[in-house]
C-alpha positions in Angstrom: -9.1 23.3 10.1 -11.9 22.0 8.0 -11.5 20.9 4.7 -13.5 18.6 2.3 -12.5 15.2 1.1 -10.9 16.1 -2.3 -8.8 18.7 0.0 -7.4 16.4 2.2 -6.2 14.0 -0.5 -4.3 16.8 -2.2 -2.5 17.8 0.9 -2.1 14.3 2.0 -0.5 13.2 -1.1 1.7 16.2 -1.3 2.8 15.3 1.9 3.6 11.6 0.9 7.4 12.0 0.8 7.7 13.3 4.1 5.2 10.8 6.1 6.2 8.0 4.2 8.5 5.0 6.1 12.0 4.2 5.5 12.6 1.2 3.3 9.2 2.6 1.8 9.8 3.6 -1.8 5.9 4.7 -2.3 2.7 4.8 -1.0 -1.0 4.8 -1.9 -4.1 5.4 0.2 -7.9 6.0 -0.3 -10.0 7.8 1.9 -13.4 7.6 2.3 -16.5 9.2 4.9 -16.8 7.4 7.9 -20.5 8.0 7.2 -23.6 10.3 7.7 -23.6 9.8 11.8 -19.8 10.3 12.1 -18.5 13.7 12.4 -17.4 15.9 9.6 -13.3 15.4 9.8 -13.5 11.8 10.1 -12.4 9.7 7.7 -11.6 5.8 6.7 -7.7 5.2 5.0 -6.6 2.0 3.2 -2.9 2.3 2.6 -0.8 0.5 0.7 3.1 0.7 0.9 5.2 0.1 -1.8 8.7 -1.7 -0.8 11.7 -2.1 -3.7 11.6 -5.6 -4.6 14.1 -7.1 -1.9 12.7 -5.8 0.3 12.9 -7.7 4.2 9.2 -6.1 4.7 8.3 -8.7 1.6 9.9 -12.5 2.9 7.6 -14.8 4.4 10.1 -15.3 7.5 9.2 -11.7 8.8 5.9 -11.7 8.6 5.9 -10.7 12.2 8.4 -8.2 12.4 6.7 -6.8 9.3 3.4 -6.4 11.3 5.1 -4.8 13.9 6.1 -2.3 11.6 3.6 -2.3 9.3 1.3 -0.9 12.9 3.9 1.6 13.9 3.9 2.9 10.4 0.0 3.1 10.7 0.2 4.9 13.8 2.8 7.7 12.9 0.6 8.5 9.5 -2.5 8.6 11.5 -0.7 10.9 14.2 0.7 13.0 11.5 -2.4 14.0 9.7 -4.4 14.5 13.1 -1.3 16.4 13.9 -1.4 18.9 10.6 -4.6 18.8 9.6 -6.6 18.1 12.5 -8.6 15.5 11.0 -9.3 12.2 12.4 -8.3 8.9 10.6 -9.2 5.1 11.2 -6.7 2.7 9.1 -9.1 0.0 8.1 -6.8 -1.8 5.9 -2.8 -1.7 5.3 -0.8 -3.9 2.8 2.8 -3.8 1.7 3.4 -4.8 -2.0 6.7 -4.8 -4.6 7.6 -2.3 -6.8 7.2 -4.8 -9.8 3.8 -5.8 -8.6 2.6 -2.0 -7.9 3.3 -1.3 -11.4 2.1 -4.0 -12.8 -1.5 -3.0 -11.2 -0.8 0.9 -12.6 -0.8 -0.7 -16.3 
């Protein structure tokens, strides 16, 4: 299915709740072209996942484990929106950040 950018983001962010981790109380993303010599359904995604502010996924002791996770998670949205929408994805850049620290950056 072929859809433009503005498309995809609707459907992706509808979709949000289902695709999103647990122990992840949010998430963001951008997407953007991968350029003018990619193909059409190809895109760049920088995500962000919001954790509740106790989160294990936020103390500096885990920062492995949290990798771990944090590339699984990476690979099972990728997956999912190859998998519905048929368009290609390249995470170039995930982060995981507090509630209290999300919303300070919303005001």
């Amino acid at each position: 299915m072929s859809m433009n950018q503005n498309q995809l983001e609707k459907l992706i962010d509808k979709m949000i709740n289902v695709i999103k981790p647990n122990g992840v109380s949010d998430m963001g993303f951008n997407l953007e072209p991968m350029g003018p010599y990619s193909f059409k359904d190809e895109y760049y995604m920088r995500v962000t996942y919001v954790v509740p502010d106790g989160s294990e996924f936020l103390k500096r002791d885990n920062m492995k484990k949290t990798d771990v996770y944090r590339d699984q998670w990476n690979r099972e949205i990728k997956n999912t929106i190859k998998d519905y929408f048929g368009v290609n994805v390249v995470i170039s850049s995930s982060s995981i950040e507090s509630e209290s620290y999300h919303n300070r950056l919303k005001q």
